[in-house]
C-alpha positions as CSV (number, residue, x, y, z in Angstrom):
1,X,0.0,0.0,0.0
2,X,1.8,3.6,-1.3
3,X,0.2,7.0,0.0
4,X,1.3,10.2,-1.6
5,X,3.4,11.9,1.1
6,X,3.5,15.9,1.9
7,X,0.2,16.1,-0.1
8,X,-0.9,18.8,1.6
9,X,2.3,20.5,3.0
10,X,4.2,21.0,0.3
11,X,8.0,20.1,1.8
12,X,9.8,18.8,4.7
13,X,10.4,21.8,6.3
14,X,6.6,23.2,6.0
15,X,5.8,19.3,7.6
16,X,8.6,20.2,10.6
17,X,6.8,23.7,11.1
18,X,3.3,22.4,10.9
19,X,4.8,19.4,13.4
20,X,6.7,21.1,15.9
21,X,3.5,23.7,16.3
22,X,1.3,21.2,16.2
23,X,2.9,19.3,18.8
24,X,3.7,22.1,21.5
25,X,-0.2,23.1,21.1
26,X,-1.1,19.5,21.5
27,X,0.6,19.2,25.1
28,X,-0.3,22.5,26.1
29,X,-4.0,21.7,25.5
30,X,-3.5,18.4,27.3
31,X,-2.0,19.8,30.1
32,X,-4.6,22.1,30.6
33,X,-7.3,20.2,30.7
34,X,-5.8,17.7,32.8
35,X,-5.1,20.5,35.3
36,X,-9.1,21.1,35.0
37,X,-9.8,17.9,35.9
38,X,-7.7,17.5,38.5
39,X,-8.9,20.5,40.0
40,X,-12.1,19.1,40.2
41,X,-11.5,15.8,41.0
42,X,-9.7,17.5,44.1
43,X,-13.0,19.0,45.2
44,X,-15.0,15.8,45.1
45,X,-11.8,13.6,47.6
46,X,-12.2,16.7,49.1
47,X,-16.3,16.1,50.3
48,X,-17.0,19.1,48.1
49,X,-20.4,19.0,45.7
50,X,-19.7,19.7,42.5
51,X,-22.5,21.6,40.6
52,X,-23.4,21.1,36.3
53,X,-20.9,24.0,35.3
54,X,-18.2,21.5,36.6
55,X,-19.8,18.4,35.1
56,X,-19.4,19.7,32.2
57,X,-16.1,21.2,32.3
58,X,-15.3,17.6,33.0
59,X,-16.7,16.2,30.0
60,X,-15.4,18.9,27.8
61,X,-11.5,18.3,29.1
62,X,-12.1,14.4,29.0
63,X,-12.7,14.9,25.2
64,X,-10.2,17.7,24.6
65,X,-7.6,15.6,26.0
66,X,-8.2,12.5,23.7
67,X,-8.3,15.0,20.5
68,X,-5.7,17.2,21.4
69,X,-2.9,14.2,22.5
70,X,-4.3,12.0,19.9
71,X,-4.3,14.4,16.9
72,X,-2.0,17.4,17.7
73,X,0.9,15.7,20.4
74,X,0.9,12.3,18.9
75,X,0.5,13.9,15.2
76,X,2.5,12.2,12.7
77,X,3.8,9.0,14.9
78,X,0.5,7.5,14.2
79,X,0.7,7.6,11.0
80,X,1.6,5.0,8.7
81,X,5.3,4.6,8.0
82,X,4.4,4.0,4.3
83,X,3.1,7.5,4.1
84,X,6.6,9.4,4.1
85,X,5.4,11.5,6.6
86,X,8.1,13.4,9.0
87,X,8.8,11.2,12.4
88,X,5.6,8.4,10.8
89,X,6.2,5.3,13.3
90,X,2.6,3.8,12.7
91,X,0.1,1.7,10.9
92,X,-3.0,0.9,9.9
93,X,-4.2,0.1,13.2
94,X,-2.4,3.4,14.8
95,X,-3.6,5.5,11.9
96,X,-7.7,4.3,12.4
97,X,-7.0,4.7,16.4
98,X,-6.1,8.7,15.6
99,X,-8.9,8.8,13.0
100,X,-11.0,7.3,15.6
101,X,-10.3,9.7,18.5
102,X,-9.6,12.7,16.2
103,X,-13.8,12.4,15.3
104,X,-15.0,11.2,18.9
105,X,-12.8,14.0,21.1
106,X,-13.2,16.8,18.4
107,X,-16.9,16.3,18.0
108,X,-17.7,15.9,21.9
109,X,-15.3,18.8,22.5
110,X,-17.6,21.1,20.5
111,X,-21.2,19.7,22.2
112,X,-19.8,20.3,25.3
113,X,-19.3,23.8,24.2
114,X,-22.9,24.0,23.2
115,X,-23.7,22.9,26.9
116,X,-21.6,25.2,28.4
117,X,-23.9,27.8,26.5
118,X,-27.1,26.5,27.2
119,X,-26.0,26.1,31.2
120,X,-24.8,30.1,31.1
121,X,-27.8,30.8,28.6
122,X,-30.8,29.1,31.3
123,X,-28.9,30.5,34.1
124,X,-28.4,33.9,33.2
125,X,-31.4,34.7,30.3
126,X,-34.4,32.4,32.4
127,X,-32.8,32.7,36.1
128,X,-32.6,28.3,36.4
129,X,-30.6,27.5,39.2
130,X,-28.3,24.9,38.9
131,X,-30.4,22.8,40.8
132,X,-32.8,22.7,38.7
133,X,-30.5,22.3,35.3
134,X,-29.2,19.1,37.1
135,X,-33.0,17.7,37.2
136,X,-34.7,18.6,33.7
137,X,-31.3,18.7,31.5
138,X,-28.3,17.5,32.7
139,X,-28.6,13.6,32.5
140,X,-30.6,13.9,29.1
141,X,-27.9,16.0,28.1
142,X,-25.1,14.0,28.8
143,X,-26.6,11.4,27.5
144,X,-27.8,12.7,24.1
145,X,-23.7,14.2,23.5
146,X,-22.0,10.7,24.1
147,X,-24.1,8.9,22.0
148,X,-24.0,11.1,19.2
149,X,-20.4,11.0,19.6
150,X,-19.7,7.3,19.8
151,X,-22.1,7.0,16.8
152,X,-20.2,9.7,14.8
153,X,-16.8,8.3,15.4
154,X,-18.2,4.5,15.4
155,X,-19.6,4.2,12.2
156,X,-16.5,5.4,10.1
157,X,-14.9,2.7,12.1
158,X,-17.3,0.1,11.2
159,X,-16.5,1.2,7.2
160,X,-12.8,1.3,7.6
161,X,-13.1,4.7,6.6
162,X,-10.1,6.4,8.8
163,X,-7.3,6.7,7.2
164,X,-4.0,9.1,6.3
165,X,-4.5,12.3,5.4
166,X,-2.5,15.6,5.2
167,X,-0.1,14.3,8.0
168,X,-2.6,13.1,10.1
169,X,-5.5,10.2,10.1
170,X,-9.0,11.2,9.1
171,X,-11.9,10.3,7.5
172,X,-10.9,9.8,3.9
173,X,-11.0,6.9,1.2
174,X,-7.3,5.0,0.5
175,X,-7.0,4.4,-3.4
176,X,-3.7,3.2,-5.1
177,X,-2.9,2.3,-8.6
178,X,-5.2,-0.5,-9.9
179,X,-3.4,-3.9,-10.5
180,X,-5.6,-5.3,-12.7
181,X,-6.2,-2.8,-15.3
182,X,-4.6,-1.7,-18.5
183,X,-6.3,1.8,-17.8
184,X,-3.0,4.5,-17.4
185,X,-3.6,6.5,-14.2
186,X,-6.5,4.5,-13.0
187,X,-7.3,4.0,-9.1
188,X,-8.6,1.9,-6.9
189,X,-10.5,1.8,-3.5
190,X,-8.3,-0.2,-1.2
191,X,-10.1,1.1,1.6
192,X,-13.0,3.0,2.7
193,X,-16.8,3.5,1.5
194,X,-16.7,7.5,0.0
195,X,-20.3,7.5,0.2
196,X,-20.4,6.9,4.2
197,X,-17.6,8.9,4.8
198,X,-19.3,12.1,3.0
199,X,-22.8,11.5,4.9
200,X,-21.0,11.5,8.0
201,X,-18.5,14.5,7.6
202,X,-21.7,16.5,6.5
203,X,-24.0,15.4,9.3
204,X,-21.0,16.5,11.7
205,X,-20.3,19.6,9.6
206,X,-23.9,20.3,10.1
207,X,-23.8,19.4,14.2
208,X,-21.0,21.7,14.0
209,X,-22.0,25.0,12.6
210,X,-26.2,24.4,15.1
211,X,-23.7,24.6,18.3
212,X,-21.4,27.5,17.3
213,X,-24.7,29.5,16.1
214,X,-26.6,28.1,19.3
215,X,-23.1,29.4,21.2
216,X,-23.2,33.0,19.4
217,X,-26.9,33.5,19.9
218,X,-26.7,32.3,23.5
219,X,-23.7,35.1,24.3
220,X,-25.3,37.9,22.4
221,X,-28.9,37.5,23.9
């Protein structure tokens, strides 16, 4: 199997740039939401309640951590050696792993930002308490983000459909020269279904741009 490296970067030292920055981000992020987490996982050894604000904050870091170590710190290593990407250590099974947690942490990420909104948004524009976010949304609302996260990650999985792209491990569909056909420049799927992988990057896209208007709306109002 032969992937076309730099396809997106142009040259090595564009790919070190891109790397390095994307690598020092990565642990930064990380860090800092495993300093949020901690924090709150202080307060609850510590006999302290912990109120839907923090909740959240705590699934928000769980799924920064996965996207931001997977995809930005880890970057490249995941990657399939076969790929000629800089410092690429990986495989197939590395590569689907990233592609994996690169859909599940970015996409939970973001809902959780849309929660953060709607907590701040009831609180502040309808006077909720907190108490009474914690008893008509919070568990439906918890609820509602994982599953729509393990089904968006899950069913590129299922199709095989993560694999190297620009660097990194995405959704995307693997074709190579054909062996079997007299046809110059023809290629084939090795890997992949094209038609789930579009379906799903524009159901995402679409859960995407509802929570960032749903966020904008809920800060202006």
């Amino acid at each position: 199997m032969s992937f076309n490296p730099f396809s997106c970067r142009g040259s090595n030292r564009t790919e070190l740039i891109v790397e390095t920055i994307q690598r020092i981000g990565g642990f930064l992020s990380t860090f800092g939401s495993s300093l949020i987490l901690s924090d709150i996982a202080k307060k609850v050894r510590n006999g302290k309640e912990t109120d839907p604000y923090q909740r959240i904050m705590v699934g928000m870091s769980i799924f920064d951590i996965l996207y931001s170590f997977f995809l930005f710190f880890l970057g490249t290593w995941m990657a399939p050696v076969e790929t000629g990407s800089l410092w690429a250590k990986g495989n197939m099974a590395s590569c689907t792993a990233q592609g994996f947690f690169f859909m599940f942490g970015g996409s939970g990420e973001v809902f959780y930002q849309g929660a953060i909104s709607l907590n701040i948004w009831l609180l502040i524009v309808f006077g909720w308490k907190q108490d009474k976010f914690a008893e008509k949304v919070e568990k439906p609302m918890h609820i509602i983000i994982i599953t729509l996260t393990f089904l968006l990650a899950g069913i590129p999985l299922a199709f095989q459909n993560y694999g190297p792209a620009c660097g990194g491990c995405r959704i995307t569909t693997i074709r190579a020269k054909c062996s079997d056909t007299d046809v110059e420049n023809m290629l084939c799927k090795l890997r992949g279904n094209e038609r789930v992988g579009a379906v799903v990057a524009k159901i995402r896209g679409s859960f995407l741009v509802l929570v960032l208007v749903f966020s904008t709306v809920a800060m202006v109002w």
